[in-house]
C-alpha positions as CSV (number, residue, x, y, z in Angstrom):
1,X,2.7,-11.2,16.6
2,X,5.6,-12.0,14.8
3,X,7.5,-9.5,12.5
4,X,6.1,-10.6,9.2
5,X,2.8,-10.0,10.3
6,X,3.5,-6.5,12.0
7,X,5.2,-5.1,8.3
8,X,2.2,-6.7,6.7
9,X,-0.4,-5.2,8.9
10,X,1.4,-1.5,8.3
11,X,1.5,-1.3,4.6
12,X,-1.8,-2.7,4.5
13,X,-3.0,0.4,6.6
14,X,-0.5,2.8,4.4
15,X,-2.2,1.7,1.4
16,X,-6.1,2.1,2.4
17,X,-4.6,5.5,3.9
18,X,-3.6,6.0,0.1
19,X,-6.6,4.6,-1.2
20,X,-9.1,6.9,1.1
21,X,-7.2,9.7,-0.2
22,X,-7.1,9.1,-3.5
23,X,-11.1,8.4,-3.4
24,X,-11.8,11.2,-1.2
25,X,-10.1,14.0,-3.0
26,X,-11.7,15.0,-6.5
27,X,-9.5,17.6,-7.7
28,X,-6.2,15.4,-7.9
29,X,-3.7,16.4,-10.8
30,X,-3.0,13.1,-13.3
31,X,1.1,13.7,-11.6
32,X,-0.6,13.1,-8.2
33,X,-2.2,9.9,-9.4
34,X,0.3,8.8,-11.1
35,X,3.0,9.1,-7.8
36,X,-0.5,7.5,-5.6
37,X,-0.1,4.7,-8.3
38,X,3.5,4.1,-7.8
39,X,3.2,4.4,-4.1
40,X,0.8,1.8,-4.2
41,X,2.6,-0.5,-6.4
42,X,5.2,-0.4,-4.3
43,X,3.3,-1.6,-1.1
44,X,1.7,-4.1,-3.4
45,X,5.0,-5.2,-4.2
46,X,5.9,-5.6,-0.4
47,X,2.6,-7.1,0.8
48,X,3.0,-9.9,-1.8
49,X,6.3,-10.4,-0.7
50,X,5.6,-10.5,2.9
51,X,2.3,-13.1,1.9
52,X,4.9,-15.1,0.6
53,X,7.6,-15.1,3.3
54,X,5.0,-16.0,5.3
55,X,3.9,-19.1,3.8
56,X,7.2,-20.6,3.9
């Protein structure tokens, strides 16, 4: 598995971590979604630019 693949594989796993917390916790204050939100923009960011790194 090349390295591409490895980072892609982690942030994908750090963002459903984010996501399962996000959906299993009902008393979240709007400053804790807002920084989940950010965090997951930010691996969003990564995975797309990974995805694309990838294809060329």
């Amino acid at each position: 598995m090349d390295k591409i693949e490895s980072a892609l594989q982690y942030y994908n796993q750090k963002s459903k971590e984010i996501i399962d917390a996000v959906n299993s916790n009902s008393n979240l204050t709007a400053d804790q979604i807002i920084e989940y939100g950010e965090e997951i923009a930010i691996l969003e960011y990564k995975i797309t630019a990974l995805e694309v790194a990838k294809e060329s």
